[in-house]
N, C-alpha and C positions, 0 to 999 in steps of 0.2 A: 208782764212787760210786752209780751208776742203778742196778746190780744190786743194791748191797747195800741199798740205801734201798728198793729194790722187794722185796727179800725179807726186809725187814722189815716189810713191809705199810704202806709209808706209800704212800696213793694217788698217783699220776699228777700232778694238778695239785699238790700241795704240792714233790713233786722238780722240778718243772718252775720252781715259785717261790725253790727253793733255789737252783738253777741258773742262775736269772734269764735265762732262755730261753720261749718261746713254744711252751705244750702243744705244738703241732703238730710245732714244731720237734722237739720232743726224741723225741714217740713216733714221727716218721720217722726220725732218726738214732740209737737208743737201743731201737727195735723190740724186737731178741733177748735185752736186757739186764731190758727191763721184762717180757715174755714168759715167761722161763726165771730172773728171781733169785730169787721164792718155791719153785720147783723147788728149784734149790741151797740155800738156808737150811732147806727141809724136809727135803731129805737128808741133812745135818750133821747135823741135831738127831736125826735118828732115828739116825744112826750113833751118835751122843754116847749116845745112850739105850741102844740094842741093846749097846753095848758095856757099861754098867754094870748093863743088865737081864741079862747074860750074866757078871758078872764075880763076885766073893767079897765084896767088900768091901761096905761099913757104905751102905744106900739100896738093894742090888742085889736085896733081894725086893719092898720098892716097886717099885722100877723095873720088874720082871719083872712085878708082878700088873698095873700099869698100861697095859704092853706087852700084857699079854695079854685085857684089860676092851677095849682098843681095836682089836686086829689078832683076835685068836682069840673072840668072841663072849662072855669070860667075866663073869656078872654075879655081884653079891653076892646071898645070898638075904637075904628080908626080915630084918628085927632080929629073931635070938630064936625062928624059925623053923624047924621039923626039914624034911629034905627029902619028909617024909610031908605033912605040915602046908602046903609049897607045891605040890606035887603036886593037894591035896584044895583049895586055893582056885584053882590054874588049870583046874581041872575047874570049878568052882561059877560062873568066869567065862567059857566057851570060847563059850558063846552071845551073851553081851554085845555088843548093837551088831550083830547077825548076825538074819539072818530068822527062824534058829532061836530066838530069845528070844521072838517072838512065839508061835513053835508050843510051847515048853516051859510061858510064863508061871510062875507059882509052881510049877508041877509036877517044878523041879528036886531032885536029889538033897541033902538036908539033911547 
């Protein structure tokens, strides 16, 4: 019950209130359980996922773009934008917030 209450993300003192036990108590006797159940519920879910981001059926290219915005670096480009069109505004921002916006000032490329 401590593992799967902890890897559903309910804090420490609330399983401890369920339990009707003494924080103390429980995070010494329940150490590995509170420790390692968000580990095991994170792994589940990602198998659960991997296997329908890998599969045929009806969600498996959600699932896969999801998988891949989160594990592989992949972003949407903006709405309605070519990939010439974000190419030429990540240029028009690479100085922003950098030393170089002071030395370019308006003298940027239009």
């Amino acid at each position: 019950m401590v593992r799967t209450m902890s890897g559903f993300g309910i804090p420490d003192y609330e399983i401890s209130l369920v339990l009707k036990i003494d924080g103390k108590t429980m995070r010494k006797h329940f150490a590995e359980e509170l420790a390692t159940g968000h580990t095991e519920a994170n792994a589940k879910v990602a198998a659960s996922l991997f296997k329908k981001a890998t599969g045929d059926g009806q969600g498996s290219v959600v699932a896969a773009i999801f998988w891949l915005k989160c594990r592989a670096g992949w972003k949407d480009r903006a709405e309605g934008a070519s990939k010439r069109e974000e190419v030429v505004r990540a240029a028009r921002n690479a100085a922003v917030g950098t030393t170089w916006e002071e030395i370019l000032g308006d003298g940027r490329p239009q």
